[in-house]
mmCIF entry with sequence, helices, sheets and N, C-alpha, C, O atoms, coordinates in Angstrom:
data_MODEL
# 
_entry.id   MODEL 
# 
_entity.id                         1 
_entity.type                       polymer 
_entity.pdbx_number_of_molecules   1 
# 
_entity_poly.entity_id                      1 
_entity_poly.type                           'polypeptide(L)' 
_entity_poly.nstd_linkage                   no 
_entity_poly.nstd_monomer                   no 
_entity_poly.pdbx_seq_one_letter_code       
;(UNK)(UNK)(UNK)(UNK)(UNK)(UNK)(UNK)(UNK)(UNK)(UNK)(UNK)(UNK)(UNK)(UNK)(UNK)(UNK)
(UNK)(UNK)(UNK)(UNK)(UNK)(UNK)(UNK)(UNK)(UNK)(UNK)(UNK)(UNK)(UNK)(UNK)(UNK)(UNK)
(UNK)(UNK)(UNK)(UNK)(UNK)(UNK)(UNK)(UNK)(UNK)(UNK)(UNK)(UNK)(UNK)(UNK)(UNK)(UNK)
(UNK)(UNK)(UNK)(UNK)(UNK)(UNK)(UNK)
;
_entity_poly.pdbx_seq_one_letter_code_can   XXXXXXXXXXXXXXXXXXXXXXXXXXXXXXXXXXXXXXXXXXXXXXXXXXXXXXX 
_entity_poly.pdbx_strand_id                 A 
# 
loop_
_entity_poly_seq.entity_id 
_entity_poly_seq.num 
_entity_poly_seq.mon_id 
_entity_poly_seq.hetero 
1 1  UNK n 
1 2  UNK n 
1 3  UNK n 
1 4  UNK n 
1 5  UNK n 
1 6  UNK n 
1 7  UNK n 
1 8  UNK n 
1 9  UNK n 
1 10 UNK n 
1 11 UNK n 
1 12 UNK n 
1 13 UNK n 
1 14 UNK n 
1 15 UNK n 
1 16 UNK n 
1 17 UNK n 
1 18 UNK n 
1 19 UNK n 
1 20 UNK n 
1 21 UNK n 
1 22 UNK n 
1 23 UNK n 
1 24 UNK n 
1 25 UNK n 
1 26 UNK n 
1 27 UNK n 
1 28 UNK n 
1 29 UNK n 
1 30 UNK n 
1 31 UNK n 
1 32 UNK n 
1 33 UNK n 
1 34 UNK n 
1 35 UNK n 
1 36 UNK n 
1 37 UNK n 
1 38 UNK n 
1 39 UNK n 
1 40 UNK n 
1 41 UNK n 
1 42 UNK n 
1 43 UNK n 
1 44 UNK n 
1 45 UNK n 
1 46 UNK n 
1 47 UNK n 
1 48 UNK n 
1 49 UNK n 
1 50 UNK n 
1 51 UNK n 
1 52 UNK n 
1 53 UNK n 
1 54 UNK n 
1 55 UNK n 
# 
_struct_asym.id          A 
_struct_asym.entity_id   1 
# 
loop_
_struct_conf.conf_type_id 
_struct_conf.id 
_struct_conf.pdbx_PDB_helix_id 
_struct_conf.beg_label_comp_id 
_struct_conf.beg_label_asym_id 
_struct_conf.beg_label_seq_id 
_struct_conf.pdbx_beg_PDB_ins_code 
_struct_conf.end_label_comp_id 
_struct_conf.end_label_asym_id 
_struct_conf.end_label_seq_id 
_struct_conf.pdbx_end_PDB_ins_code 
_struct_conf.beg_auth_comp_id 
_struct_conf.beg_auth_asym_id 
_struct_conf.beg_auth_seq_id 
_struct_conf.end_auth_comp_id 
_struct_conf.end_auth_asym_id 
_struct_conf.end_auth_seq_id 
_struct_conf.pdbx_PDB_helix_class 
_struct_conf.details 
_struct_conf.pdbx_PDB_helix_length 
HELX_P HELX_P1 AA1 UNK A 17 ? UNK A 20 ? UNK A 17 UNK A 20 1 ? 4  
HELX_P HELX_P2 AA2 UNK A 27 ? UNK A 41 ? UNK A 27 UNK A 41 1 ? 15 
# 
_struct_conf_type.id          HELX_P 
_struct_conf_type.criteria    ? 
_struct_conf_type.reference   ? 
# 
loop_
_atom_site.group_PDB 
_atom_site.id 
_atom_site.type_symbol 
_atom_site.label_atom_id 
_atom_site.label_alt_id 
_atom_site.label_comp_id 
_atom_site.label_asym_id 
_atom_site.label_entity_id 
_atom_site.label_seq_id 
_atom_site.pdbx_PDB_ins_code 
_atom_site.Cartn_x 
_atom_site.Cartn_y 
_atom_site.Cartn_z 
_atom_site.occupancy 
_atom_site.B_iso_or_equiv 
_atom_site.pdbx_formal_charge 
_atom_site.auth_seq_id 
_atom_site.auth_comp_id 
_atom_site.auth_asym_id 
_atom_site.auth_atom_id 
_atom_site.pdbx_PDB_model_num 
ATOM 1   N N  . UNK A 1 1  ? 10.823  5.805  -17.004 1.00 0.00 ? 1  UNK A N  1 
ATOM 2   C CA . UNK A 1 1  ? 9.588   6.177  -17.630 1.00 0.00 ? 1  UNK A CA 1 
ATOM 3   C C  . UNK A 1 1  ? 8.467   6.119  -16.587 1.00 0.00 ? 1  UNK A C  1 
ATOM 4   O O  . UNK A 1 1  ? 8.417   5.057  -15.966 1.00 0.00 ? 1  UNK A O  1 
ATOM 5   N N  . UNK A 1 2  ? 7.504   7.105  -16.253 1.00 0.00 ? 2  UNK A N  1 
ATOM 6   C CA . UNK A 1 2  ? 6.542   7.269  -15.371 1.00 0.00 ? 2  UNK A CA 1 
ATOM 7   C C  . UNK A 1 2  ? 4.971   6.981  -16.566 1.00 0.00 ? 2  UNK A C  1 
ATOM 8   O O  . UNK A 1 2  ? 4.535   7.495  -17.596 1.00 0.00 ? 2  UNK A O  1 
ATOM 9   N N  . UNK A 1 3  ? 4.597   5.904  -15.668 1.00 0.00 ? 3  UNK A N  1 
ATOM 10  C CA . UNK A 1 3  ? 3.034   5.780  -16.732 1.00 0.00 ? 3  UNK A CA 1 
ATOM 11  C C  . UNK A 1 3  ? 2.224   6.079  -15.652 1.00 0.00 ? 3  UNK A C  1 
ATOM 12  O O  . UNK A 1 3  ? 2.554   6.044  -14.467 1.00 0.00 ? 3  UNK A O  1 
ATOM 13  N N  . UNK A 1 4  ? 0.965   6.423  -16.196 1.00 0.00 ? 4  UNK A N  1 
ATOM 14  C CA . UNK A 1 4  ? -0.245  6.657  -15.755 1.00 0.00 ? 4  UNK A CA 1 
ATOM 15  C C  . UNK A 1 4  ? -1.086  5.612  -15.368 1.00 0.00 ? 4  UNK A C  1 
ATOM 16  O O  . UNK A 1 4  ? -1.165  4.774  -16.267 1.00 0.00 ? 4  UNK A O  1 
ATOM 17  N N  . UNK A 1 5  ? -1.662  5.371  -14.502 1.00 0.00 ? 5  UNK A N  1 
ATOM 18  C CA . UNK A 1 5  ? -2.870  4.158  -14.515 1.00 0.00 ? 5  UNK A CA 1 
ATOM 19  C C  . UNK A 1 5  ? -3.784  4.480  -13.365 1.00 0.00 ? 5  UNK A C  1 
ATOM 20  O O  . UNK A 1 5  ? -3.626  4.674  -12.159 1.00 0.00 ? 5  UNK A O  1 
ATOM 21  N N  . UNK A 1 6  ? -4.716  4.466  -14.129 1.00 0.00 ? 6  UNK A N  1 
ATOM 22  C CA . UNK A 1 6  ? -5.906  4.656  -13.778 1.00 0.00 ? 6  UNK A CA 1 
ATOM 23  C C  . UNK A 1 6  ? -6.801  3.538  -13.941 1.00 0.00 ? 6  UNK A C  1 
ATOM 24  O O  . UNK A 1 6  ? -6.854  2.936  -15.013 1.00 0.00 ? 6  UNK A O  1 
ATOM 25  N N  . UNK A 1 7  ? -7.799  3.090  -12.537 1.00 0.00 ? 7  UNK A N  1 
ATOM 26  C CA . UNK A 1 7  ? -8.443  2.201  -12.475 1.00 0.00 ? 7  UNK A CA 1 
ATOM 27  C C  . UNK A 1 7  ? -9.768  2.698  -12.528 1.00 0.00 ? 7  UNK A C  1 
ATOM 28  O O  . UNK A 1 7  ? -9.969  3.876  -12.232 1.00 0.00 ? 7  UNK A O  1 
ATOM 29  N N  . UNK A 1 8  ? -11.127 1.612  -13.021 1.00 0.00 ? 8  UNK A N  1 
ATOM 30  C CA . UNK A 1 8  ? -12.247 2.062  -13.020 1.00 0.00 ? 8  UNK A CA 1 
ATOM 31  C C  . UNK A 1 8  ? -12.670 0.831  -12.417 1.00 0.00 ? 8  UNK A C  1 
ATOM 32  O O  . UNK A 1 8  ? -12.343 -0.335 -12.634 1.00 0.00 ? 8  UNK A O  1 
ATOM 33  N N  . UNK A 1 9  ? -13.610 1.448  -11.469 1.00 0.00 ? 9  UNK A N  1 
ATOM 34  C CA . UNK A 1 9  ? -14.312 0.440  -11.241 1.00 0.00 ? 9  UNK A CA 1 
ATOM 35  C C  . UNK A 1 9  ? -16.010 0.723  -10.794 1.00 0.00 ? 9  UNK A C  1 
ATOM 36  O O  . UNK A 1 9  ? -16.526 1.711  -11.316 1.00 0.00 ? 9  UNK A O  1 
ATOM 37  N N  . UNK A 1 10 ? -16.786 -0.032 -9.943  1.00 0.00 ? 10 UNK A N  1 
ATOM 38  C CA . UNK A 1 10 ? -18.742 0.700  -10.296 1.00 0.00 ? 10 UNK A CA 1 
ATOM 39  C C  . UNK A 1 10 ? -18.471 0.875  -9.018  1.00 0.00 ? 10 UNK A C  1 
ATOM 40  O O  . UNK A 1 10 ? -17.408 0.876  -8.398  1.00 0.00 ? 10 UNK A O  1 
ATOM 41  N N  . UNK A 1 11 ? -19.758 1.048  -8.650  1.00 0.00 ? 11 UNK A N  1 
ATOM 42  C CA . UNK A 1 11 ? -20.268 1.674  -6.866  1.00 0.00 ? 11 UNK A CA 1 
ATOM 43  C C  . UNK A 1 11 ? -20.290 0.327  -6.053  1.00 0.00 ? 11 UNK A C  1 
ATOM 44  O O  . UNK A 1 11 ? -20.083 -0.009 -4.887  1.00 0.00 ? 11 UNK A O  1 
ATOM 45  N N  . UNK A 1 12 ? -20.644 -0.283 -7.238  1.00 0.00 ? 12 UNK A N  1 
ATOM 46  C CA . UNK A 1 12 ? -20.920 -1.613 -6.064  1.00 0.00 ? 12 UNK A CA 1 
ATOM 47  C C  . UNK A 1 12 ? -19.826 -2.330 -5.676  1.00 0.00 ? 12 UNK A C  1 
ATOM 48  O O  . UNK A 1 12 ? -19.802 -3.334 -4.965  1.00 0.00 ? 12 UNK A O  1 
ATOM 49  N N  . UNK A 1 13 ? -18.522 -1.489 -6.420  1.00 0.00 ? 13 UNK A N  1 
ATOM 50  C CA . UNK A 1 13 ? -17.280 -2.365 -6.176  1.00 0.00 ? 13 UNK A CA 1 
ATOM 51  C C  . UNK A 1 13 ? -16.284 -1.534 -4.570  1.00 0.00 ? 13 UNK A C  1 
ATOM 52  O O  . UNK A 1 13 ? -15.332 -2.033 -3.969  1.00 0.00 ? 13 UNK A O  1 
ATOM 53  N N  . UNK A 1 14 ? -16.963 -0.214 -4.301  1.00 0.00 ? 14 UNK A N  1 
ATOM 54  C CA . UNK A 1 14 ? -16.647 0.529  -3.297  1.00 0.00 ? 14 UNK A CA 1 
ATOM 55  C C  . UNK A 1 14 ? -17.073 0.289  -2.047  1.00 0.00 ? 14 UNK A C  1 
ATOM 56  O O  . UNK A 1 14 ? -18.270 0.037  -1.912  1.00 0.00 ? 14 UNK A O  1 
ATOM 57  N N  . UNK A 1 15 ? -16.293 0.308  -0.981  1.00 0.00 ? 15 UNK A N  1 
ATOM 58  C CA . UNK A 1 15 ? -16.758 0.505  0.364   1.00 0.00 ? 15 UNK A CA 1 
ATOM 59  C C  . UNK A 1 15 ? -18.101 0.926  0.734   1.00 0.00 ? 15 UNK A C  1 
ATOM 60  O O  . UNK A 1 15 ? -18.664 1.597  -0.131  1.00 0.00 ? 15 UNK A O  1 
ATOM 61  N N  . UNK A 1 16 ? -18.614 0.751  1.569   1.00 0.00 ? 16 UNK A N  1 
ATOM 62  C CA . UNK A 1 16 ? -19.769 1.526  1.563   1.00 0.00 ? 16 UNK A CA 1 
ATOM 63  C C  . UNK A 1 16 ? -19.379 2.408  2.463   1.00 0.00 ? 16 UNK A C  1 
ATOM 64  O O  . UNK A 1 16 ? -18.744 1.925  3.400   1.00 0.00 ? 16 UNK A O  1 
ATOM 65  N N  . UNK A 1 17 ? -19.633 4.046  2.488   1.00 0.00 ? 17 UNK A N  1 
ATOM 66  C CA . UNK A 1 17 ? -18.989 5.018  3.544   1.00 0.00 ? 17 UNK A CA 1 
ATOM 67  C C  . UNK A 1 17 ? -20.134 4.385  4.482   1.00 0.00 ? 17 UNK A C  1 
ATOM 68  O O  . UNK A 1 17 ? -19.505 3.801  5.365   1.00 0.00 ? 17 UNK A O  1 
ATOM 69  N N  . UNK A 1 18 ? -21.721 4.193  4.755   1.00 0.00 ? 18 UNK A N  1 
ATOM 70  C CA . UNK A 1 18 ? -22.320 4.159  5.724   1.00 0.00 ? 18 UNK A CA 1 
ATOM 71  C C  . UNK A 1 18 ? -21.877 2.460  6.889   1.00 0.00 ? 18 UNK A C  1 
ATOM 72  O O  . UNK A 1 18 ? -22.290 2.131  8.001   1.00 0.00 ? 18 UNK A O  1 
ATOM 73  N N  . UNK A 1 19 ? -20.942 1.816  5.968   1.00 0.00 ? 19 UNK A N  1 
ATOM 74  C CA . UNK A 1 19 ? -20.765 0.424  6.978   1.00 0.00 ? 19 UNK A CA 1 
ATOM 75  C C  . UNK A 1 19 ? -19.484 1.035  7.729   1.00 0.00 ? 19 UNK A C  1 
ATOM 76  O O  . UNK A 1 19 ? -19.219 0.775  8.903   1.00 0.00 ? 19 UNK A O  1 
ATOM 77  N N  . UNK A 1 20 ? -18.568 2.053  6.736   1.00 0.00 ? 20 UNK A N  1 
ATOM 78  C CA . UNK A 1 20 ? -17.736 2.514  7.406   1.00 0.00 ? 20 UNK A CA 1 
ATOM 79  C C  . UNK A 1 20 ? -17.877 3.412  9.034   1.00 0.00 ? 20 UNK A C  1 
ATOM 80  O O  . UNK A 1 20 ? -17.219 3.327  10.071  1.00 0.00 ? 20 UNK A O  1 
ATOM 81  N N  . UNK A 1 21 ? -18.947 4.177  8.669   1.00 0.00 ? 21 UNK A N  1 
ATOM 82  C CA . UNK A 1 21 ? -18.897 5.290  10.018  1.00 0.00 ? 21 UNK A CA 1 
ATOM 83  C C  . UNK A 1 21 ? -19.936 4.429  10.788  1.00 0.00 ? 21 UNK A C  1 
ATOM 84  O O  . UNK A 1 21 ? -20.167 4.967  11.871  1.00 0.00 ? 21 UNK A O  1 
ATOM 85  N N  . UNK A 1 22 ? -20.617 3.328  10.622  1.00 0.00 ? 22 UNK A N  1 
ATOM 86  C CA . UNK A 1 22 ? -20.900 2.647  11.304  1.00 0.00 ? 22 UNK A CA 1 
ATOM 87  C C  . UNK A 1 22 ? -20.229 2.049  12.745  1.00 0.00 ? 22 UNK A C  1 
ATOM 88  O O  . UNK A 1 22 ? -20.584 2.082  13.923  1.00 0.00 ? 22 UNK A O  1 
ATOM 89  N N  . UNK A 1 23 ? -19.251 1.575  12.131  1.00 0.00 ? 23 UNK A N  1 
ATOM 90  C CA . UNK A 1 23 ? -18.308 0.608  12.142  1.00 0.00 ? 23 UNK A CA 1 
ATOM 91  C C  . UNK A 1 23 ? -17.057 1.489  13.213  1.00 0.00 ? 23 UNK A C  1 
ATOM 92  O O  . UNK A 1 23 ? -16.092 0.945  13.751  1.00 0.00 ? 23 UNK A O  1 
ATOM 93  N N  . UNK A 1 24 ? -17.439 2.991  13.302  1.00 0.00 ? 24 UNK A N  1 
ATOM 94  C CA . UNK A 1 24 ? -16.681 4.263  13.804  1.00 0.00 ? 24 UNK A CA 1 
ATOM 95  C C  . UNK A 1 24 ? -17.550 4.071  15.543  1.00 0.00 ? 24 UNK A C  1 
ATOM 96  O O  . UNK A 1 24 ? -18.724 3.754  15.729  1.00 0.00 ? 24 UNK A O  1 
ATOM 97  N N  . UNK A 1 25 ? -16.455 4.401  16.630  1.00 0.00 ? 25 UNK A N  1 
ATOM 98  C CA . UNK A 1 25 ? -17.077 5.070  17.859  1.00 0.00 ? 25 UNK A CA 1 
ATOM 99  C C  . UNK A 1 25 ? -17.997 6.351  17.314  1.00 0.00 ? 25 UNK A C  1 
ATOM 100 O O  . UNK A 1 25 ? -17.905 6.785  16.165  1.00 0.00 ? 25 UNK A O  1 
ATOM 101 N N  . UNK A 1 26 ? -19.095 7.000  18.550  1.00 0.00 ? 26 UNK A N  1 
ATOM 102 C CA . UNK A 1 26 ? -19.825 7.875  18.522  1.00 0.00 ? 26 UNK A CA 1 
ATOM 103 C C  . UNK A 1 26 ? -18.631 8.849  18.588  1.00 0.00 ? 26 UNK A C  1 
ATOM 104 O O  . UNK A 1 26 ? -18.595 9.695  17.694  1.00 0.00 ? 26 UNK A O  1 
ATOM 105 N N  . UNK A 1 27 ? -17.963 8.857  19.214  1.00 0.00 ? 27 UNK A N  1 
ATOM 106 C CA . UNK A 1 27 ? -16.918 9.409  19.720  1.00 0.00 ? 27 UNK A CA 1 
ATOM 107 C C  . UNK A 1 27 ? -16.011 10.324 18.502  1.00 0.00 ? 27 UNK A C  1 
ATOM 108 O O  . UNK A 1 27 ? -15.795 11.516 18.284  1.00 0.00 ? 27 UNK A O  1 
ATOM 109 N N  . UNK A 1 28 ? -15.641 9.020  17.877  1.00 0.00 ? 28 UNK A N  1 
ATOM 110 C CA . UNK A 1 28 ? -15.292 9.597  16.428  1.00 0.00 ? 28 UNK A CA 1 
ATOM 111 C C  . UNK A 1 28 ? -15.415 10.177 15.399  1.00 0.00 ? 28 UNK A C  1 
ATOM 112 O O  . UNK A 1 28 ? -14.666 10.770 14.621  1.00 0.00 ? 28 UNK A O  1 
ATOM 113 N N  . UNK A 1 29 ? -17.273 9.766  15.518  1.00 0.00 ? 29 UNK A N  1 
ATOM 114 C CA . UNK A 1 29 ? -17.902 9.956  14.245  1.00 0.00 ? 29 UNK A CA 1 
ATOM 115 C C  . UNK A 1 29 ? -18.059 12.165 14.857  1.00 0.00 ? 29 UNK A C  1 
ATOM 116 O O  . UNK A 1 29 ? -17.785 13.144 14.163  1.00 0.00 ? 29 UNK A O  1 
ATOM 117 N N  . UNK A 1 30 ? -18.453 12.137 15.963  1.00 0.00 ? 30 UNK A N  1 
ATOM 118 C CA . UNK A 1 30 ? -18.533 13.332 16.246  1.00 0.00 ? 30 UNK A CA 1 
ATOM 119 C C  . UNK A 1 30 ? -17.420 14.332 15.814  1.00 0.00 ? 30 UNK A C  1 
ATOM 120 O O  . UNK A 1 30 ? -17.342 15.353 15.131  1.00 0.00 ? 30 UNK A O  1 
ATOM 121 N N  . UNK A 1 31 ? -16.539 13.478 16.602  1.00 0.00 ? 31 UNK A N  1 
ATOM 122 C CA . UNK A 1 31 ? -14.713 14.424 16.102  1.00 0.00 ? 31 UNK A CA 1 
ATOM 123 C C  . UNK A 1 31 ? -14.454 14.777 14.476  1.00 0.00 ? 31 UNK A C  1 
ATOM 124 O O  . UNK A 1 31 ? -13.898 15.707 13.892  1.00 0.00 ? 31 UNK A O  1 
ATOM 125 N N  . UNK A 1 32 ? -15.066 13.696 14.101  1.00 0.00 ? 32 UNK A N  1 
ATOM 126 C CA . UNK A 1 32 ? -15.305 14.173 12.638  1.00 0.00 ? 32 UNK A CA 1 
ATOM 127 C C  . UNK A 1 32 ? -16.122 15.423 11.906  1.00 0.00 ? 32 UNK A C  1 
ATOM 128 O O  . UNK A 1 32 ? -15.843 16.044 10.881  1.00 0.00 ? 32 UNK A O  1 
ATOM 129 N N  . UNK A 1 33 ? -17.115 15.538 12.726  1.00 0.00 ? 33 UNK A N  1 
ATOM 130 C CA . UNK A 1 33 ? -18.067 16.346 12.268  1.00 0.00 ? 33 UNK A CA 1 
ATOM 131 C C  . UNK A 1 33 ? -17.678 17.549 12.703  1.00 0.00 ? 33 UNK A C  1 
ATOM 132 O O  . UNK A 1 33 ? -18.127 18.407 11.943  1.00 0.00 ? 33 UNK A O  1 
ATOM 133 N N  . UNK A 1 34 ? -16.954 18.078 13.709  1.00 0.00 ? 34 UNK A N  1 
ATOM 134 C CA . UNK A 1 34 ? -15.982 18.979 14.257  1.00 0.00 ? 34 UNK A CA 1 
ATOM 135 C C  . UNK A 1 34 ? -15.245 19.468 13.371  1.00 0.00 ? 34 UNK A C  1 
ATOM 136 O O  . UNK A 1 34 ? -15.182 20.647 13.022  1.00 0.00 ? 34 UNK A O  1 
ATOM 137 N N  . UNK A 1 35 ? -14.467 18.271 12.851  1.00 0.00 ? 35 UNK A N  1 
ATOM 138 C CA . UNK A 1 35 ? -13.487 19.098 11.869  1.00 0.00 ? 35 UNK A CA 1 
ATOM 139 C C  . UNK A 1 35 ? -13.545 19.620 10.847  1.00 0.00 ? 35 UNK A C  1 
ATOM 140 O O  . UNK A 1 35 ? -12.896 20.544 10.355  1.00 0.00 ? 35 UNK A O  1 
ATOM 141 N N  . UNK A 1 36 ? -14.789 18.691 10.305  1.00 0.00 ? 36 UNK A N  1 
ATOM 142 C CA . UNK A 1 36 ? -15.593 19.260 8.953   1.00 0.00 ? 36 UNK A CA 1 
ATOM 143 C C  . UNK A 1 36 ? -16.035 20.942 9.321   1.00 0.00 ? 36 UNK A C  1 
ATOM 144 O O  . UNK A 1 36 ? -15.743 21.878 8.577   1.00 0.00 ? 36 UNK A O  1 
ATOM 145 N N  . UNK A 1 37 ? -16.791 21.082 10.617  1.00 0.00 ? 37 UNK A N  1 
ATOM 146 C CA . UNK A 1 37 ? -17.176 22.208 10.535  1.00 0.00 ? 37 UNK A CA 1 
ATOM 147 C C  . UNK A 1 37 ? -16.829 23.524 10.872  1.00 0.00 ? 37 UNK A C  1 
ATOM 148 O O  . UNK A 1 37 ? -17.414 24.601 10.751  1.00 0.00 ? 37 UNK A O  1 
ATOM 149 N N  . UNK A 1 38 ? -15.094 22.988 11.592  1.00 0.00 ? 38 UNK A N  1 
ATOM 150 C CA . UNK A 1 38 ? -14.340 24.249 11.610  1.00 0.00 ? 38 UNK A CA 1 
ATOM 151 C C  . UNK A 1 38 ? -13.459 24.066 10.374  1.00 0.00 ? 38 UNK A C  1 
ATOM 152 O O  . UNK A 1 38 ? -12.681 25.013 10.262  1.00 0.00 ? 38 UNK A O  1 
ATOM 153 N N  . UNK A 1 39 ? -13.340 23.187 9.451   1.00 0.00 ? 39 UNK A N  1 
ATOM 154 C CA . UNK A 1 39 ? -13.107 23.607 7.829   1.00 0.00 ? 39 UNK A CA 1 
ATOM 155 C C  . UNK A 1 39 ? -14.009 24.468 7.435   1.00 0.00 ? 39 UNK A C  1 
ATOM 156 O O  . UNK A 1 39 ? -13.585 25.566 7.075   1.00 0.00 ? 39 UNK A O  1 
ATOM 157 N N  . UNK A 1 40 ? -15.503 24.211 7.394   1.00 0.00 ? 40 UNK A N  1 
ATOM 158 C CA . UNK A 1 40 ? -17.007 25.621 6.675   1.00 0.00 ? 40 UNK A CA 1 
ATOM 159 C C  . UNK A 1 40 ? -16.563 26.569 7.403   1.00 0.00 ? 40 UNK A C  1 
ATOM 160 O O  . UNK A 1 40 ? -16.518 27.545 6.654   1.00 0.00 ? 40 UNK A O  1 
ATOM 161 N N  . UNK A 1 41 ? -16.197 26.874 8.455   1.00 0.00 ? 41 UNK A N  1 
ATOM 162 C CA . UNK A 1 41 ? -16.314 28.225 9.557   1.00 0.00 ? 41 UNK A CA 1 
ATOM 163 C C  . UNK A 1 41 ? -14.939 28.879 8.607   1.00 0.00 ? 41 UNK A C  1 
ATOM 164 O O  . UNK A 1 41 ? -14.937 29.982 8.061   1.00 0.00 ? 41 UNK A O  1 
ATOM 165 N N  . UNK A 1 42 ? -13.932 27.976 8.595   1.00 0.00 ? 42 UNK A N  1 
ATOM 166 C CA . UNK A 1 42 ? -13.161 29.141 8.294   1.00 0.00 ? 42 UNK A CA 1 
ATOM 167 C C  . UNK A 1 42 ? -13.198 29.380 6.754   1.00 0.00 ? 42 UNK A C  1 
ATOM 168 O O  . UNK A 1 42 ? -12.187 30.056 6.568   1.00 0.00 ? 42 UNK A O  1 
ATOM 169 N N  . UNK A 1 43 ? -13.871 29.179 5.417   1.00 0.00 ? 43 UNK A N  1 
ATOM 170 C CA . UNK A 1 43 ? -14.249 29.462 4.649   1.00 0.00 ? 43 UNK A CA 1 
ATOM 171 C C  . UNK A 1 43 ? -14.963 30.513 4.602   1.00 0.00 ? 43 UNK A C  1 
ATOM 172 O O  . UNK A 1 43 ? -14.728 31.534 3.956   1.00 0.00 ? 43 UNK A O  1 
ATOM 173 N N  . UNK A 1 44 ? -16.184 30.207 5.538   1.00 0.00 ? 44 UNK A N  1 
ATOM 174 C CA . UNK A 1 44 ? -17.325 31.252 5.782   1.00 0.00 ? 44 UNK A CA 1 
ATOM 175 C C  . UNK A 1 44 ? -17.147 32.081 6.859   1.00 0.00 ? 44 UNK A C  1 
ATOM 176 O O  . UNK A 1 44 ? -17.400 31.626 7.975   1.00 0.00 ? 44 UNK A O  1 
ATOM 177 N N  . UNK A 1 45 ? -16.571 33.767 6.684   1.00 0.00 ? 45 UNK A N  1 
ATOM 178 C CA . UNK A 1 45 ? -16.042 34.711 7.791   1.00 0.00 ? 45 UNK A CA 1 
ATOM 179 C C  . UNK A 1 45 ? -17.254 35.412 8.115   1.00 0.00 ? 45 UNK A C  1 
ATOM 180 O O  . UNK A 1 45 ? -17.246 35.754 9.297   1.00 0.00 ? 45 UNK A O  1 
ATOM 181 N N  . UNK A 1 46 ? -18.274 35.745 7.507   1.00 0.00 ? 46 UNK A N  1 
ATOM 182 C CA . UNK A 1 46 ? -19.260 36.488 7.654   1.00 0.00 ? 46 UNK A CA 1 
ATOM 183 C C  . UNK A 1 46 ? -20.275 35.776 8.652   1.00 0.00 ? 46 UNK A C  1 
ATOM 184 O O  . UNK A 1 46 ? -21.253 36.381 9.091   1.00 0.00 ? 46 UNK A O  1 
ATOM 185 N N  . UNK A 1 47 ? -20.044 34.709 8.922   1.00 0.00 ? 47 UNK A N  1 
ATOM 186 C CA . UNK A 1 47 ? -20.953 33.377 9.819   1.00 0.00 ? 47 UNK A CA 1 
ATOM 187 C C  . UNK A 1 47 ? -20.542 33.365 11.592  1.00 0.00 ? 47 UNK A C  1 
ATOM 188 O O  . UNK A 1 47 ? -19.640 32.984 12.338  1.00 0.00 ? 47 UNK A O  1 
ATOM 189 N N  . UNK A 1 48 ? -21.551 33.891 11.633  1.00 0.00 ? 48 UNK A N  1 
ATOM 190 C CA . UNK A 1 48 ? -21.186 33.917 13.153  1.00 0.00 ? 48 UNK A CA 1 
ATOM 191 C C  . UNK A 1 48 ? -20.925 32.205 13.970  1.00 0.00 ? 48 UNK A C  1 
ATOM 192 O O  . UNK A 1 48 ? -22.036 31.684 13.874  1.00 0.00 ? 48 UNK A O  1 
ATOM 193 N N  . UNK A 1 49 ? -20.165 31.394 14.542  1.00 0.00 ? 49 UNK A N  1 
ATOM 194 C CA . UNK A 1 49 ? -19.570 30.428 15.346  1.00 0.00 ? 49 UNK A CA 1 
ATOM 195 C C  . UNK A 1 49 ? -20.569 29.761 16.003  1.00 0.00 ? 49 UNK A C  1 
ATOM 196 O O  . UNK A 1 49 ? -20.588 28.540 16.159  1.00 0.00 ? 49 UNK A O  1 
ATOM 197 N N  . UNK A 1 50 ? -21.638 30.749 16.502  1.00 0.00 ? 50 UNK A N  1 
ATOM 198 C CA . UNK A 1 50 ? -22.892 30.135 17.692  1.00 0.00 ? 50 UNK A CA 1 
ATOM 199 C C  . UNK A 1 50 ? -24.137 29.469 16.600  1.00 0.00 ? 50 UNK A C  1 
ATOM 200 O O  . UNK A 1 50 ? -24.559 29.662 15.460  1.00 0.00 ? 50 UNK A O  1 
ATOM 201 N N  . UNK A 1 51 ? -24.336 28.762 17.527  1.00 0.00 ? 51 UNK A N  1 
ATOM 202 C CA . UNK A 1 51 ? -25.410 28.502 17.256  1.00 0.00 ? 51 UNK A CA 1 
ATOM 203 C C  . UNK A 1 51 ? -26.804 29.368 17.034  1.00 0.00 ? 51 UNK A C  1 
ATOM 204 O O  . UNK A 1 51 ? -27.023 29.995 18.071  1.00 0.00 ? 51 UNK A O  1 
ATOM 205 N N  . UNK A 1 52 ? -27.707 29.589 16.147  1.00 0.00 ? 52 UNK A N  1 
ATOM 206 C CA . UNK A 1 52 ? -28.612 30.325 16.294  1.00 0.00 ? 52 UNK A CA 1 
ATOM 207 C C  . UNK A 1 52 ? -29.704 29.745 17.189  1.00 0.00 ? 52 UNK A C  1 
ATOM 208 O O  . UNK A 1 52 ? -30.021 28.555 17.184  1.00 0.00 ? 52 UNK A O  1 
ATOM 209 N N  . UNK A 1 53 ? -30.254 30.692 17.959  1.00 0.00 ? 53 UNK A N  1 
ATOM 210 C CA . UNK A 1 53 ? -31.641 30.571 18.369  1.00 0.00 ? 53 UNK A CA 1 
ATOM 211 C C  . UNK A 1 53 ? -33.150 30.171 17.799  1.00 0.00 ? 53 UNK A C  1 
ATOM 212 O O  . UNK A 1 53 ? -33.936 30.899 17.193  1.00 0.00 ? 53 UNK A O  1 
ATOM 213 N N  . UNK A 1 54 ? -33.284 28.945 18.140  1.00 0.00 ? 54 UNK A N  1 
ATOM 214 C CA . UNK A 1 54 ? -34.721 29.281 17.431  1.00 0.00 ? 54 UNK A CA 1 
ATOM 215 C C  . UNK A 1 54 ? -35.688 28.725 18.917  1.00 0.00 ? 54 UNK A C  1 
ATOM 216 O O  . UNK A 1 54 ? -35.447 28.025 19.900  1.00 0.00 ? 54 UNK A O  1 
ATOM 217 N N  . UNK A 1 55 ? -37.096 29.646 18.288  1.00 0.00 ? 55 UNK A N  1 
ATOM 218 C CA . UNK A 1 55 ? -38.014 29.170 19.266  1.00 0.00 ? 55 UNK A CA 1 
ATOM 219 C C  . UNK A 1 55 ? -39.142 28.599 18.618  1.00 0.00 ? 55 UNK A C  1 
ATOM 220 O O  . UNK A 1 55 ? -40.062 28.124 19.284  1.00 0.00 ? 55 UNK A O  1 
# 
């Protein structure tokens, strides 16, 4: 027999993500942000890769 269980619990009972990426090399936290944003890129085809220009 397979049961279900599901836990509840509040916010204050969670990690905090900001002690977490704290707690991360610069190094990492960057590599992260990398991957996040070639996940958006390849969602978004119409988006050009570069950076835009501003002045």
């Amino acid at each position: 027999m397979v049961r279900k269980v599901t836990c509840i619990t509040t916010n204050k009972e969670q990690p905090s993500d900001l002690d977490y990426w704290q707690s991360r090399s610069i190094s990492e936290c960057i590599d992260a942000i990398e991957v996040l944003r070639e996940s958006y890129m390849s969602y978004q085809k119409d988006v050009s890769q570069r950076l835009q220009r501003v002045y």
